[in-house]
C-alpha positions as CSV (number, residue, x, y, z in Angstrom):
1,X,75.4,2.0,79.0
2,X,73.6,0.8,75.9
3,X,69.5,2.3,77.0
4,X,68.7,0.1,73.8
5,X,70.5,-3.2,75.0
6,X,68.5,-2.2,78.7
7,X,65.4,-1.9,77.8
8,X,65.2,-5.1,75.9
9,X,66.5,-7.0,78.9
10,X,63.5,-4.9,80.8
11,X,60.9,-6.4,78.4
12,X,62.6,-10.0,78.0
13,X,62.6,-10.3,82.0
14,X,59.1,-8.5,82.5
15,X,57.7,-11.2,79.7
16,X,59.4,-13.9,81.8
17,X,58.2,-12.9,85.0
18,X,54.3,-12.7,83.4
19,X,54.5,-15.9,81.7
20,X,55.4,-17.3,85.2
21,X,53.1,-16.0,87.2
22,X,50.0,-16.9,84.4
23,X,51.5,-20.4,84.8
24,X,51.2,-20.6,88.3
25,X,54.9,-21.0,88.8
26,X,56.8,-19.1,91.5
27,X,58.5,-15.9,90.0
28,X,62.5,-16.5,90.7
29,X,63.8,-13.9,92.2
30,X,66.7,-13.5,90.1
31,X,64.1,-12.2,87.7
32,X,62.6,-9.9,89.7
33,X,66.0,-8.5,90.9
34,X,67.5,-8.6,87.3
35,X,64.5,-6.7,86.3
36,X,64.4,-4.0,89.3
37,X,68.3,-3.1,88.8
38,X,68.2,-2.7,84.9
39,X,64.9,-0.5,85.5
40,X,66.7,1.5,88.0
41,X,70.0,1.7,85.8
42,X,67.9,3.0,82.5
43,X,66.2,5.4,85.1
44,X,69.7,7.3,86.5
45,X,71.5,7.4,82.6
46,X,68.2,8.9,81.8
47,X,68.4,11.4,84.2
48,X,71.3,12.2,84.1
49,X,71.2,13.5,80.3
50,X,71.5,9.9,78.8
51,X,69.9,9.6,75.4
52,X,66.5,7.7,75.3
53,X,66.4,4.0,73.7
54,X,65.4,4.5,70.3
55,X,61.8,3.1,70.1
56,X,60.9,5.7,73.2
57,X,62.7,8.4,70.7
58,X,59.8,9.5,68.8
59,X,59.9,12.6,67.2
60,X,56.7,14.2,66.4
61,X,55.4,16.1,63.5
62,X,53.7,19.7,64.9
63,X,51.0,20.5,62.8
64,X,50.1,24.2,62.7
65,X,46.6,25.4,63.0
């Protein structure tokens, strides 16, 4: 499982399915399916102790007070 490779499908099929519906068209529902099973796919590798993609992999700078 690639969580990088998934989550850009995610966006690409969530940007389809928005552009669709602001155009009036009928959302396919291979879209909506696509989009539901790679959600649900980068959800288990996740939880299951899969590493994050990398732009949700932020590392944060602790400041000390």
């Amino acid at each position: 499982m690639d969580p990088d490779e998934c989550l850009k499908m995610c966006q690409a099929l969530a940007r389809h399915i928005i552009e669709e519906a602001d155009a009036g068209l009928p959302i396919a529902d291979d879209k909506a399916e696509r989009l539901a099973e790679q959600f649900l796919n980068l959800n288990e590798w996740i939880s299951k102790g899969g590493f994050l993609p990398a732009v949700w992999n932020v590392t944060w700078n602790r400041v000390e007070l």
